[in-house]
C-alpha positions as a Markdown table, in Angstrom:
| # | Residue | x | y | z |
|---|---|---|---|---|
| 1 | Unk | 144.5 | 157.6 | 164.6 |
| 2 | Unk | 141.9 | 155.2 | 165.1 |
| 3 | Unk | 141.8 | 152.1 | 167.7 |
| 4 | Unk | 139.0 | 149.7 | 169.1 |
| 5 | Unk | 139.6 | 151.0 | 172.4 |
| 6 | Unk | 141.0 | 153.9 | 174.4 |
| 7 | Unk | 141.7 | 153.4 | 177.8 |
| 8 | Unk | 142.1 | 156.9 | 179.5 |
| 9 | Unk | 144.1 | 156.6 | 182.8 |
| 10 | Unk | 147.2 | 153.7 | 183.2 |
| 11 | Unk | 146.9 | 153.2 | 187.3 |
| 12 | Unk | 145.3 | 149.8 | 188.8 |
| 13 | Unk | 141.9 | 150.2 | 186.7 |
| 14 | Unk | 143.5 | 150.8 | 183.4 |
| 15 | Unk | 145.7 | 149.0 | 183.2 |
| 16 | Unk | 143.9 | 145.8 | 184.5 |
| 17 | Unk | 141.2 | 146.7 | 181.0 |
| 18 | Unk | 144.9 | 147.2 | 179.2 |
| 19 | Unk | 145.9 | 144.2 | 179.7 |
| 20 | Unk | 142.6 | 142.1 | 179.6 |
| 21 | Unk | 142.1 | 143.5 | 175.8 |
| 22 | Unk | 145.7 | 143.3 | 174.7 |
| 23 | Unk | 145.7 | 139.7 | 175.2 |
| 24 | Unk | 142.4 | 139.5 | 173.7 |
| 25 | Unk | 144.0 | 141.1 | 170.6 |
| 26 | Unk | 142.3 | 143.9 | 170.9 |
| 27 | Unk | 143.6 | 147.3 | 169.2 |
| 28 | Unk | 143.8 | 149.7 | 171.9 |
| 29 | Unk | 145.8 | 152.8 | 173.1 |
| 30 | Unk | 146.3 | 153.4 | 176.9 |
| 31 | Unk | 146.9 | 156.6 | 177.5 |
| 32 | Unk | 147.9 | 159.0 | 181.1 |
| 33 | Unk | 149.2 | 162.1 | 182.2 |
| 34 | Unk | 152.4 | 161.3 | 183.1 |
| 35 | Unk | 155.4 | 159.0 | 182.4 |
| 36 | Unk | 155.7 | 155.6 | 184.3 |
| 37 | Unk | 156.7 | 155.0 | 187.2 |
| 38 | Unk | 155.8 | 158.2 | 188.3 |
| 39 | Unk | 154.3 | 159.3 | 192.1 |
| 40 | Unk | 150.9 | 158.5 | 193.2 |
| 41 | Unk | 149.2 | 160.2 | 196.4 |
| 42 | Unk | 147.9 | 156.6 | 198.2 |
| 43 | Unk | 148.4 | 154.2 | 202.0 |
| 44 | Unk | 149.2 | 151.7 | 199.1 |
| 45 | Unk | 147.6 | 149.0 | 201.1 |
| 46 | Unk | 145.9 | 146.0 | 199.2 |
| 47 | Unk | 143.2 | 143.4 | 200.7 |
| 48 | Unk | 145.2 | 140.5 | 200.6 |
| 49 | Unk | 142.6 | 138.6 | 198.4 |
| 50 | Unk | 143.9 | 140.2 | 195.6 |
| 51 | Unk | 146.6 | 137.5 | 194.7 |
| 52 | Unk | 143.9 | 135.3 | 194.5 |
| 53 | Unk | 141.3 | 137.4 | 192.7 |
| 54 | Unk | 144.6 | 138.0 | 190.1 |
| 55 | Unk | 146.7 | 135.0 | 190.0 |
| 56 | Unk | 149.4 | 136.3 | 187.5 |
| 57 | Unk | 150.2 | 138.6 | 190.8 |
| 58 | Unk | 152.4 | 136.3 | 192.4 |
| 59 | Unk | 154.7 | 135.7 | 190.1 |
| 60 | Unk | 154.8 | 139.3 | 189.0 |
| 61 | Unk | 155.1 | 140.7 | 192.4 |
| 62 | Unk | 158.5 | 139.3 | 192.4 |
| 63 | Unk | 159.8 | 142.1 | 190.8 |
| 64 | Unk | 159.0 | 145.0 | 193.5 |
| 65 | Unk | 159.6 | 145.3 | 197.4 |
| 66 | Unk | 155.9 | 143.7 | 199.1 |
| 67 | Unk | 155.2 | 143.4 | 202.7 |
| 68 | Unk | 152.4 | 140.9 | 204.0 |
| 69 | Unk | 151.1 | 141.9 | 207.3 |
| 70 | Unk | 149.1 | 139.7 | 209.9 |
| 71 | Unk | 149.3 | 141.8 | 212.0 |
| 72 | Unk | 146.4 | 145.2 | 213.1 |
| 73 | Unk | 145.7 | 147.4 | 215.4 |
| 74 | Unk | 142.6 | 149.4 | 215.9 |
| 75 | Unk | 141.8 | 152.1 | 218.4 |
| 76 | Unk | 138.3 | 153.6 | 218.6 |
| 77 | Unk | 137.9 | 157.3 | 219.5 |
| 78 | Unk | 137.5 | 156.8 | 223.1 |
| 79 | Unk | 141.3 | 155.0 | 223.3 |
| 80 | Unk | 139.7 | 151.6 | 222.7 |
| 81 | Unk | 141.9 | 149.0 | 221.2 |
| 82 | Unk | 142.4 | 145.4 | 219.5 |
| 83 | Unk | 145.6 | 144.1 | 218.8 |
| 84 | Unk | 145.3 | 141.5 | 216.7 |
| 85 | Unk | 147.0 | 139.4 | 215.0 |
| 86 | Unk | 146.5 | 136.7 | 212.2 |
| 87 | Unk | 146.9 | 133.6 | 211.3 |
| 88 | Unk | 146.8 | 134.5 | 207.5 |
| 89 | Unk | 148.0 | 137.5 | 205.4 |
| 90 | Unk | 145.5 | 139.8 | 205.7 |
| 91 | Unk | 147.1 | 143.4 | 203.9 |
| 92 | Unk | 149.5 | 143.9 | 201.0 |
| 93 | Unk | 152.0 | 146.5 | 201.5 |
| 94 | Unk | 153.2 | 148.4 | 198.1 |
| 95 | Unk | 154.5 | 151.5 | 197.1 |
| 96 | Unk | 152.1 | 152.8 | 194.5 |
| 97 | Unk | 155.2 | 154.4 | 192.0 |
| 98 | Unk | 156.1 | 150.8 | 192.0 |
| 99 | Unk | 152.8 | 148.9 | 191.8 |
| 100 | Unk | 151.4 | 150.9 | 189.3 |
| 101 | Unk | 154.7 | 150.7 | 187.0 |
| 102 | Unk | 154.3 | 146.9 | 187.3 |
| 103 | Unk | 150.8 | 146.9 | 186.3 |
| 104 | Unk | 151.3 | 149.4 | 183.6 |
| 105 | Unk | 154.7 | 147.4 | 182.5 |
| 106 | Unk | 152.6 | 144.3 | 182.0 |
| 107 | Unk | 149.6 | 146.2 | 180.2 |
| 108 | Unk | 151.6 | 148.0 | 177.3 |
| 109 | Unk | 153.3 | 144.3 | 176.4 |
| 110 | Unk | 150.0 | 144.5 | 174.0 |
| 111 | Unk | 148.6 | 147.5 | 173.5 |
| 112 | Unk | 150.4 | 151.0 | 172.4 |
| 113 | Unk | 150.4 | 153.5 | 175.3 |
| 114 | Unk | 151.5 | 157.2 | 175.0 |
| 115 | Unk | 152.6 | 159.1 | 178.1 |
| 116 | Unk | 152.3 | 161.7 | 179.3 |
| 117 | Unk | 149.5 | 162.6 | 177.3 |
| 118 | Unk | 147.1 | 165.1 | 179.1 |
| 119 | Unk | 143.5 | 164.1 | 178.0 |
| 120 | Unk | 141.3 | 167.8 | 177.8 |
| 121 | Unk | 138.1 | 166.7 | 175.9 |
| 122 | Unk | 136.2 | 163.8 | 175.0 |
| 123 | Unk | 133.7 | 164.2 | 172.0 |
| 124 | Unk | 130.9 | 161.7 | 171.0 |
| 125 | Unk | 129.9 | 161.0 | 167.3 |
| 126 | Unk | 127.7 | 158.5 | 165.9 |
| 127 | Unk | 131.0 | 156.2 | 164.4 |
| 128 | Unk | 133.1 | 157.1 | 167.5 |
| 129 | Unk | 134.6 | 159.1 | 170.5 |
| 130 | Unk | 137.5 | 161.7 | 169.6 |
| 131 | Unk | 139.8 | 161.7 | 172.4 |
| 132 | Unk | 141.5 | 165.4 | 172.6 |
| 133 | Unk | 145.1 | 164.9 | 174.3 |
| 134 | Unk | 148.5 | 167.1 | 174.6 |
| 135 | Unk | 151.1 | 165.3 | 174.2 |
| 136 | Unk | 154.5 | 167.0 | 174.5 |
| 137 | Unk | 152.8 | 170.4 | 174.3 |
| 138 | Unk | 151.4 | 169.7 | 171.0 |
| 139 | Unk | 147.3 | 169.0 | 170.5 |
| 140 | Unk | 146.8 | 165.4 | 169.1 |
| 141 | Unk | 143.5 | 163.5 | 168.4 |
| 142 | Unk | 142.5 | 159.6 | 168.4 |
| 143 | Unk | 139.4 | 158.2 | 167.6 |
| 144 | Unk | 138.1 | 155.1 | 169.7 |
| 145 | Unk | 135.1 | 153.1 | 169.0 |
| 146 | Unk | 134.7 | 152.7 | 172.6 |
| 147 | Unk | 136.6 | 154.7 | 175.8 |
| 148 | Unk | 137.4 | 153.0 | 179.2 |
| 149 | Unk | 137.5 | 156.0 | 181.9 |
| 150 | Unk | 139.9 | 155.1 | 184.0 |
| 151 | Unk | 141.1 | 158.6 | 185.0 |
| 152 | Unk | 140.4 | 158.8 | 188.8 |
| 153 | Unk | 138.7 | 160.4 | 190.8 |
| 154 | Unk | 138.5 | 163.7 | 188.6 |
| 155 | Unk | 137.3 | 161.5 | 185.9 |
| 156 | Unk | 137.4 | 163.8 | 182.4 |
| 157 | Unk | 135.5 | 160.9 | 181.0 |
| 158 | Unk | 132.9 | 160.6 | 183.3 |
| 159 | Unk | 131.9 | 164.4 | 183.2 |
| 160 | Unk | 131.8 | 164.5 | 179.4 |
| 161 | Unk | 129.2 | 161.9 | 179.8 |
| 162 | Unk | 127.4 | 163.1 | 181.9 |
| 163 | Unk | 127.7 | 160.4 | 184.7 |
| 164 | Unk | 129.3 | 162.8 | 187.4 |
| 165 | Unk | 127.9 | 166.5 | 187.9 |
| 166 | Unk | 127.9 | 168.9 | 190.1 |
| 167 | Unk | 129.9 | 169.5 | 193.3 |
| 168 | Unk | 131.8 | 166.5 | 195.0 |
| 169 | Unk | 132.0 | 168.2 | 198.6 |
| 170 | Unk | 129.3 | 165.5 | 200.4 |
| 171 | Unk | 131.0 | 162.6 | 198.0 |
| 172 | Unk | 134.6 | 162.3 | 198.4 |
| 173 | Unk | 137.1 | 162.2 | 201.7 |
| 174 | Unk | 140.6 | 163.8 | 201.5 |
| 175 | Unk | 143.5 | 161.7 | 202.3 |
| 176 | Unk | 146.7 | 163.3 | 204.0 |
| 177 | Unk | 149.8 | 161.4 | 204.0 |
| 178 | Unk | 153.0 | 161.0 | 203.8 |
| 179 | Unk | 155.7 | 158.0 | 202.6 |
| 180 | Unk | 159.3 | 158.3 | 204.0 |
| 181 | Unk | 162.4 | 156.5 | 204.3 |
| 182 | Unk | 162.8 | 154.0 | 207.2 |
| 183 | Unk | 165.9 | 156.0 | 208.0 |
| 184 | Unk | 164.0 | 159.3 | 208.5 |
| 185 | Unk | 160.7 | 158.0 | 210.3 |
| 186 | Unk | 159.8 | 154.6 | 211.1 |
| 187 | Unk | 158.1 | 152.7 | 213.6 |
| 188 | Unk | 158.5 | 150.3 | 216.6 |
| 189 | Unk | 156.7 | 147.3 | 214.8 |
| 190 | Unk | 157.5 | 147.1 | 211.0 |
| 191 | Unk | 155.2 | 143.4 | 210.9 |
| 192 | Unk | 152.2 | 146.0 | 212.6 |
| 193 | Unk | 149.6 | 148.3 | 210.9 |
| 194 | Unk | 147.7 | 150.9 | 212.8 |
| 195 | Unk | 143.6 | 152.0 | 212.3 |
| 196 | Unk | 142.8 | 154.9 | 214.1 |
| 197 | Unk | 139.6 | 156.4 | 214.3 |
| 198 | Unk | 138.1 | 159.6 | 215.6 |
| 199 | Unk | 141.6 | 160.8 | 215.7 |
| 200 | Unk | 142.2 | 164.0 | 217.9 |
| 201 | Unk | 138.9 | 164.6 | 218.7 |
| 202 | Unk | 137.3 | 165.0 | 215.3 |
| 203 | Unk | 135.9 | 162.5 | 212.6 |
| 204 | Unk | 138.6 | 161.3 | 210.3 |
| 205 | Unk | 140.8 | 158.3 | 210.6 |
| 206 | Unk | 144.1 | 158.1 | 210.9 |
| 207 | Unk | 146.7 | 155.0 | 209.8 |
| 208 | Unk | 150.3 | 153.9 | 209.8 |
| 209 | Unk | 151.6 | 151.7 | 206.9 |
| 210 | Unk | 155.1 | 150.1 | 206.9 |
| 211 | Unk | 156.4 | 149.3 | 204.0 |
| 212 | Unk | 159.6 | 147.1 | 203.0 |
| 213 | Unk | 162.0 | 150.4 | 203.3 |
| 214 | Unk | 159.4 | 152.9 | 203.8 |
| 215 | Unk | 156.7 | 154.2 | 206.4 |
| 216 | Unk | 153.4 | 155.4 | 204.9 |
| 217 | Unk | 150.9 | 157.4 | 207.5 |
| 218 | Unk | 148.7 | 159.6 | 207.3 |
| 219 | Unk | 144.6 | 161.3 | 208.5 |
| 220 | Unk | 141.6 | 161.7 | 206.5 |
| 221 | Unk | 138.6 | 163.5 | 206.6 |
| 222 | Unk | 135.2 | 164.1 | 204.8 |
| 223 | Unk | 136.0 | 166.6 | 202.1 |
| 224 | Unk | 133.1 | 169.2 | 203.6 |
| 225 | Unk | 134.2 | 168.5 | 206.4 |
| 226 | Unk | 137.7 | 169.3 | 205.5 |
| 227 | Unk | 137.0 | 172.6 | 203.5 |
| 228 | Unk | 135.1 | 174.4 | 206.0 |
| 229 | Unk | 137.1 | 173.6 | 209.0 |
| 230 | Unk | 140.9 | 172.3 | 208.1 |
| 231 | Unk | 141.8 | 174.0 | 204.8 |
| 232 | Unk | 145.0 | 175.4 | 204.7 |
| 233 | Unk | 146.1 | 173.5 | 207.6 |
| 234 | Unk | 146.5 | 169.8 | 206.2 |
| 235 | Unk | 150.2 | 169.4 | 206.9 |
| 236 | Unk | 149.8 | 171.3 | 210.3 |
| 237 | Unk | 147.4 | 168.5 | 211.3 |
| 238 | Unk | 149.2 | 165.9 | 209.6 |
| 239 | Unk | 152.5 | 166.9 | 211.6 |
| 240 | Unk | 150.3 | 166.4 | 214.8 |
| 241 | Unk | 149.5 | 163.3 | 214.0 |
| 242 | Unk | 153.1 | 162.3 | 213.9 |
| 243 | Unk | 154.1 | 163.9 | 217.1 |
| 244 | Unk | 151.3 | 162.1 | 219.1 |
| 245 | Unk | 152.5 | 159.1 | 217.6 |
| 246 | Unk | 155.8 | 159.5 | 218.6 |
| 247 | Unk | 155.5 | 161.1 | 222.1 |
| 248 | Unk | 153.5 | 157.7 | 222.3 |
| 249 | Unk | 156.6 | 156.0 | 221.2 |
| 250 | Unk | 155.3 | 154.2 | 218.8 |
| 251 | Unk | 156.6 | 156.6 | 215.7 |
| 252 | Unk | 160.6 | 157.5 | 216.0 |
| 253 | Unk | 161.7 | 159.9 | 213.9 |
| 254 | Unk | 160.6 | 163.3 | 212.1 |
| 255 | Unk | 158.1 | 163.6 | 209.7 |
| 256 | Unk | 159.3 | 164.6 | 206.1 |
| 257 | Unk | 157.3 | 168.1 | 204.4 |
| 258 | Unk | 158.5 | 167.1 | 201.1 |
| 259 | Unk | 157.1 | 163.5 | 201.1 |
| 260 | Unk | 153.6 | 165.0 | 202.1 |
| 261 | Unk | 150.9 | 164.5 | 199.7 |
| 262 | Unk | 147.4 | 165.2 | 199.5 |
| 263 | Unk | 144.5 | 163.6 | 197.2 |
| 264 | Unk | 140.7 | 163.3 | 197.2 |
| 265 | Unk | 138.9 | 160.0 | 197.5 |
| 266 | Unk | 135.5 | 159.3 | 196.5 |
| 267 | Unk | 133.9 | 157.2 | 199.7 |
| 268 | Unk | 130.1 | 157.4 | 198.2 |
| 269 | Unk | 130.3 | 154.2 | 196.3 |
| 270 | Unk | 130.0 | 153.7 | 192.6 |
| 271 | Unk | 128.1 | 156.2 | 190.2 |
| 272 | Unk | 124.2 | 155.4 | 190.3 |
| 273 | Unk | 125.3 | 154.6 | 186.2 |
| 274 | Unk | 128.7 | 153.7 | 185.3 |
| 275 | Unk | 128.8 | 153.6 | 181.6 |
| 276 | Unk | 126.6 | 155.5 | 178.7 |
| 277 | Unk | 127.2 | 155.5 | 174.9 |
| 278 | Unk | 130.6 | 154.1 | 174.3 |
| 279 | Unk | 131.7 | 155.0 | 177.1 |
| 280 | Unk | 132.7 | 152.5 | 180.6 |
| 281 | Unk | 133.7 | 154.2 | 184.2 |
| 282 | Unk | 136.3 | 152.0 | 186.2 |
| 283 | Unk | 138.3 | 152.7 | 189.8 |
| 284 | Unk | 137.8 | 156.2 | 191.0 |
| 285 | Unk | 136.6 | 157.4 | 188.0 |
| 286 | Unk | 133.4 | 155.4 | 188.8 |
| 287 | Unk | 133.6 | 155.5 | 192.5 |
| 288 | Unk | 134.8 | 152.0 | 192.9 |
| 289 | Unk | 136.2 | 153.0 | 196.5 |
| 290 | Unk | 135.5 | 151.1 | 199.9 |
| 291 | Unk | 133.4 | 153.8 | 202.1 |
| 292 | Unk | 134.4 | 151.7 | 205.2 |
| 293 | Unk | 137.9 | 150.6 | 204.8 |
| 294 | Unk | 138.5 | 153.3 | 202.1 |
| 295 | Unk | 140.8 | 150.6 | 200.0 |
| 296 | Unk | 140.4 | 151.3 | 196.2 |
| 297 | Unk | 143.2 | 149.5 | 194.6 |
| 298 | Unk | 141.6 | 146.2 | 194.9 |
| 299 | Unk | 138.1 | 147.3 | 193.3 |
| 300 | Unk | 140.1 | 149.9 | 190.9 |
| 301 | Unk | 141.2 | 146.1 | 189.3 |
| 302 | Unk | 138.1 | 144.5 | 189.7 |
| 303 | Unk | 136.0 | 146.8 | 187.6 |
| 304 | Unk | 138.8 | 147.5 | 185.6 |
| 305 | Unk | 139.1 | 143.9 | 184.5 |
| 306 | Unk | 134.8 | 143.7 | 183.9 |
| 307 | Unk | 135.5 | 147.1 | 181.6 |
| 308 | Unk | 137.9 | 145.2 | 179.3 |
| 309 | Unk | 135.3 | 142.0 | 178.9 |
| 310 | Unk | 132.6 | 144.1 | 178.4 |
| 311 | Unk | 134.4 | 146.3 | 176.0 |
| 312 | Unk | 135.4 | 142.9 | 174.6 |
| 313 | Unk | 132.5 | 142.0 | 174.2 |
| 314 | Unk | 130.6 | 144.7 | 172.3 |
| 315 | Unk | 133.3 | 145.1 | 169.9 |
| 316 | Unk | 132.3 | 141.4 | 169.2 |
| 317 | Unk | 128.9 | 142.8 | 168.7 |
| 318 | Unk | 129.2 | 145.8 | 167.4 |
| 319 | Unk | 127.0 | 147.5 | 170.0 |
| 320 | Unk | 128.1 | 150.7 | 171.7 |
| 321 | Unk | 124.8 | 152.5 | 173.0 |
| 322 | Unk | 123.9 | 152.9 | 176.1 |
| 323 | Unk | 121.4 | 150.2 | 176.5 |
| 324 | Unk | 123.7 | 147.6 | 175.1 |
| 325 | Unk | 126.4 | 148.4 | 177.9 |
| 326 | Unk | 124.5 | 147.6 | 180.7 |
| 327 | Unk | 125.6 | 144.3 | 181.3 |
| 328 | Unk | 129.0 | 145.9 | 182.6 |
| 329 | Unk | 127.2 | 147.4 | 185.5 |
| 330 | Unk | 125.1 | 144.1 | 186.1 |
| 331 | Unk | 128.4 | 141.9 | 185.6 |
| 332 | Unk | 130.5 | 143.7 | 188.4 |
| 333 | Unk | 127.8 | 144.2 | 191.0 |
| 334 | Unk | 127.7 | 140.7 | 190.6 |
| 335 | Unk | 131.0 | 140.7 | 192.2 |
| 336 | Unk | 131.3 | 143.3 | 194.4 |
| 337 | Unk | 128.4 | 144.9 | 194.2 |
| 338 | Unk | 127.1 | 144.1 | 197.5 |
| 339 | Unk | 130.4 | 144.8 | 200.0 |
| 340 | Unk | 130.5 | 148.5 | 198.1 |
| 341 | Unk | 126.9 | 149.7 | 198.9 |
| 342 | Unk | 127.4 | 148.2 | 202.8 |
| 343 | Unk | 130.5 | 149.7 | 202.9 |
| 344 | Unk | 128.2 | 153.7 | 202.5 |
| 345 | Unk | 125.6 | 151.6 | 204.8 |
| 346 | Unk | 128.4 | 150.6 | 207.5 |
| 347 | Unk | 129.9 | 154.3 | 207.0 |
| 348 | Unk | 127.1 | 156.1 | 207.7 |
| 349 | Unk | 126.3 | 154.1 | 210.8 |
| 350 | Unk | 129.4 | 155.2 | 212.0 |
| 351 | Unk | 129.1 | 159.0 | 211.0 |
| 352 | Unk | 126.0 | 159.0 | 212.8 |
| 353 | Unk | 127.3 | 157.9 | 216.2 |
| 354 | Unk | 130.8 | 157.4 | 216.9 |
| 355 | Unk | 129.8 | 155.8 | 220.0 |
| 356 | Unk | 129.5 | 152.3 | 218.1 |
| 357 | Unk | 132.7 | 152.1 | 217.1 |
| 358 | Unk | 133.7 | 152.4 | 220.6 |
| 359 | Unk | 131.2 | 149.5 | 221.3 |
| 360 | Unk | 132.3 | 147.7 | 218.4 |
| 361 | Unk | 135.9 | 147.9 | 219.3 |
| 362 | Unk | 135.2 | 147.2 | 223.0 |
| 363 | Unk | 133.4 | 143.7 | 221.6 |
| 364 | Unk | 136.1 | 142.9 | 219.8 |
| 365 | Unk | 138.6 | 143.0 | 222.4 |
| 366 | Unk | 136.6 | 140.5 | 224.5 |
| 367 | Unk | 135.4 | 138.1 | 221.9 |
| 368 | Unk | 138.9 | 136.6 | 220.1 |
| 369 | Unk | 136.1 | 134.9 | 217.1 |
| 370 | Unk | 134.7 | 139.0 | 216.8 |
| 371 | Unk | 138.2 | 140.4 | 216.5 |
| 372 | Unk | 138.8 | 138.2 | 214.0 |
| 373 | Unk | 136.1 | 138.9 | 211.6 |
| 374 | Unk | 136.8 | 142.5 | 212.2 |
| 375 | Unk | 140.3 | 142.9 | 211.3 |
| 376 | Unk | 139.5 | 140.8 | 208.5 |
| 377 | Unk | 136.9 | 142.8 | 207.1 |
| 378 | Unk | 138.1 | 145.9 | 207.8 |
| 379 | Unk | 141.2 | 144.9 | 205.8 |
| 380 | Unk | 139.2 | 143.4 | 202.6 |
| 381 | Unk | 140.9 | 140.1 | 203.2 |
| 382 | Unk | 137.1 | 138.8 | 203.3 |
| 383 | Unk | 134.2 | 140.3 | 201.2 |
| 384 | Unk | 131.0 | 141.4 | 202.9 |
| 385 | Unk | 129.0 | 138.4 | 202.2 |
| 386 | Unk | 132.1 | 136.4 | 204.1 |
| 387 | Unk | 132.2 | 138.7 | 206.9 |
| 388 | Unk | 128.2 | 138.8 | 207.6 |
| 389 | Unk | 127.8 | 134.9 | 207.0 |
| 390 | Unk | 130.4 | 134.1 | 209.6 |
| 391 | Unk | 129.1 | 136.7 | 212.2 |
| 392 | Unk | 126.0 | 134.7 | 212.0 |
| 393 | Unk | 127.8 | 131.2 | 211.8 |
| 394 | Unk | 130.6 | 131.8 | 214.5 |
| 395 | Unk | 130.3 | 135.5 | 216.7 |
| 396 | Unk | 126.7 | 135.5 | 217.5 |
| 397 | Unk | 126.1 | 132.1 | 219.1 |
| 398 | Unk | 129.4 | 132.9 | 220.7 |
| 399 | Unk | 128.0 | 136.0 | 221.9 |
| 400 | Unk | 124.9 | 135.0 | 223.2 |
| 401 | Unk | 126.4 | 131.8 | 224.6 |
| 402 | Unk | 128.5 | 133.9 | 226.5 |
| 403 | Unk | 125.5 | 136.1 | 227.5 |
| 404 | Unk | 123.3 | 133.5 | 228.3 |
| 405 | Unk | 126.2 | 132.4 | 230.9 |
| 406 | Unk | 126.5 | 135.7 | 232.3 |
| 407 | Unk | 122.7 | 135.5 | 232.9 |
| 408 | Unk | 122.7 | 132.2 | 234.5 |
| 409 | Unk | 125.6 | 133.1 | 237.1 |
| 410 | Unk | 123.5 | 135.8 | 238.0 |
| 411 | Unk | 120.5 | 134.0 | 238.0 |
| 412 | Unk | 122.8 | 131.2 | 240.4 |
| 413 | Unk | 124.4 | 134.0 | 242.7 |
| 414 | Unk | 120.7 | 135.5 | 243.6 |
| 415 | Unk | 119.4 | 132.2 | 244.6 |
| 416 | Unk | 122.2 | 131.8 | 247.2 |
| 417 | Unk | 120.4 | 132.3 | 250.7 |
C-alpha cells in the first residue's frame, strides 16, 4: 500500500501532523503500537498557552475532564518556598489516555490509521520509505513517499536514519510517577500544584498534579544518574516520596503499586538534525522536550504541526532529500527554537550548583514581580523571550530599586552621630 505520508507514532506530535495533512487532503496513514485510548506514562501537565497556540482546543476540550490551575508552589532543596498564585491560568491539567484519544479522534476524521500496528523497520529507496509493521501478529508493508517520526523517545525512525546513535544515558531523565483515584490518594489543595527540587537530598525533582478525579505525582532523575545509583529501587523511592508528603500532611492517602509507571524523557533538547531523506523527527522522537520545566506535550504539537506543513509542502514540490527538508528545522526554531536550547542552558546552570535555585527561590519569595515571572516560566505559560524581556522590563529595576534603598538607609543610619 502506498500513501503520501506515514506518520509513525499517534500521541501529541502525530497526530497534530495527522491532522494538519488530512485537512490538507493529503493521503496519509497514521500508524501506533497500540489501540486508542490506551495508557501513557506522563504528569499530563500543559503550558497553558497551548489553547491559544491551538485554537480548535477549546472547543474540543469539552469532551474530556480539564483542570486549570493558578495556582504553584515551589520549594528549593534547602526547604525554600513560593506560594504563588495567579491571576491567569497558568497549567492545563489532563489525563494523557484521554488527551491523546482526543487528539488522535480528531486526526483519523481524515486520514486512515491502523492500530496497534508495531513499526520494526524502516527502509529507504530512491521512490520511497517501506514501513515494516505487525499488525495483529501478521508482517505488513506500506510504502510512504515521506515518513513523520513521531514515535517518542525510542524513536525507530530516527535510528534508521541515522539522526540518534549511540547510548542515551547523559541525554534523557526518567520520570517516576504514578496517577490514582481521588478516593485512594489525594491532596489538601486540588486548585494547587507542587515543584520540588533537590528532593531528599539528591538531584531530581519531584511534583504533584491534581487532576479533575485523579492525583498525578511523582520524582525524576537524570537517567545516569538513575542507573548507577537508583535502579531497581524506583517505586521504593517513589513510595518515599509519598510518605513525606503525607507525614507533611499535605498528601492523604496511600499510594497505588499498580498505578506506578515509569518512562524515559529526553531533557537534552532537539537532535543537532531533525530530519534527513524523507524522513521528519517530531516530539520525543526529536527531543522536543523542555530541559528546565521538562513539559513536552506542548512542543510534541508544535513541531508536530511544522512536520505536517513541511511534509505539505514538499509533496507540493516533489522534493524529499535531505537538503530540501531543511526548512522544517529553520521553520520551528523559528518558534521555539530559542526557549528549548535555554531551557539545556538554564538546566545545566542548575546541575552545576544547586545552591542557585535556593537563591533563586529565596528572590522570588521577596520580590512578588520575580515570583511572578518565575512560576510563569517555569510552567510554559510564557516563552523564553517573554520571560527574559520582562525580567529586564519589570524585576530588575525592581531589584535594584529595592537595592539602591537598602544602600541609602544604610548609607542614612551611618551618618547618624
Amino acid at each position: 500500500m502506498t500513501y503520501d505520508v506515514i506518520v509513525v507514532g499517534g500521541g501529541p506530535a502525530g497526530a497534530t501532523a495527522a491532522k494538519v495533512l488530512g485537512d490538507a487532503g493529503m493521503p496519509t496513514l497514521l500508524l501506533d503500537k497500540s489501540d486508542f485510548p490506551r495508557d501513557k506514562p506522563c504528569g499530563g501537565g500543559i503550558s497553558a498557552r497551548v489553547v491559544e497556540r491551538f485554537p480548535y482546543l477549546k472547543s474540543a476540550l469539552g469532551g474530556i475532564p480539564t483542570k486549570w490551575l493558578s495556582k504553584v508552589y515551589f520549594e528549593s532543596p534547602a526547604g525554600m518556598a513560593v506560594d504563588y498564585q495567579s491571576d491567569q491560568r497558568l497549567y492545563l491539567m489532563i489525563r494523557r489516555c484521554e488527551f491523546d484519544h482526543l487528539l488522535f479522534s480528531l486526526a483519523r476524521k481524515n486520514v486512515e490509521s491502523r492500530t496497534p500496528a508495531l513499526v520494526r523497520k524502516i527502509t529507504f529507496r530512491s521512490d520511497c520509505a517501506v514501513v515494516s509493521a505487525e499488525i495483529a501478529g501478521e508482517p505488513q508493508e506500506f510504502r510512504g513517499r515521506i515518513v513523520l517520526g513521531c514515535d517518542g523517545a525510542n524513536s525507530v525512525v530516527a535510528r534508521a536514519a541515522g539522526l540518534r546513535r549511540g547510548g542515551i544515558q547523559s541525554e534523557y531523565a526518567i520520570d517516576m510517577m504514578e496517577e490514582t483515584p481521588y478516593q485512594e490518594l489525594s491532596v489538601a489543595d486540588r486548585n494547587r500544584m507542587y515543584i520540588y527540587y533537590r528532593i531528599q537530598g539528591q538531584y531530581g525533582y519531584g511534583y504533584i498534579f491534581p487532576k479533575t478525579n485523579h492525583l498525578n505525582l511523582g520524582v525524576g532523575f537524570k537517567l545516569d544518574y538513575y542507573l548507577s545509583e537508583l535502579r531497581g529501587r524506583q517505586y521504593s523511592y517513589h513510595r518515599a516520596f509519598v510518605e513525606e508528603q503525607t507525614s507533611k500532611g499535605l498528601l492523604e492517602g496511600q499510594s497505588a503499586r499498580a498505578n506506578f509507571r515509569a518512562f524515559p524523557l529526553p531533557i537534552s533538547g532537539p537532535l543537532a538534525r531533525t530530519y534527513f531523506d524523507r524522513v521528519l523527527l517530531a516530539g520525543d522522537a526529536g527531543g522536543f522536550v523542555n530541559a528546565f520545566t521538562a513539559e513536552g506535550i506542548y512542543y510534541a504539537m508544535v513541531s508536530g504541526e511544522h512536520a505536517g506543513r513541511a511534509a505539505i509542502e514538499a509533496l507540493r514540490t516533489g522534493q524529499f532529500a535531505s537538503g530540501r527538508l531543511a526548512s522544517y528545522e529553520k521553520s520551528w526554531k523559528r518558534e521555539i527554537g530559542v526557549e528549548l536550547k535555554k531551557s539545556v542552558s538554564i538546566q545545566n546552570l542548575l546541575l552545576a550548583d544547586p545552591g542557585r535555585v535556593d537563591r533563586i527561590v529565596r528572590a522570588a519569595s521577596r520580590n512578588p514581580v520575580l515570583a511572578d515571572l518565575l512560576a510563569r516560566y517555569a510552567t510554559g505559560a510564557i516563552s523564553y523571550r517573554e520571560f527574559k524581556r520582562a525580567l529586564l522590563l519589570r524585576a530588575l529595576p525592581l531589584y535594584l530599586g529595592e537595592k539602591a534603598r537598602a544602600a541609602l538607609q544604610v548609607k542614612n543610619a551611618a551618618a547618624v552621630p
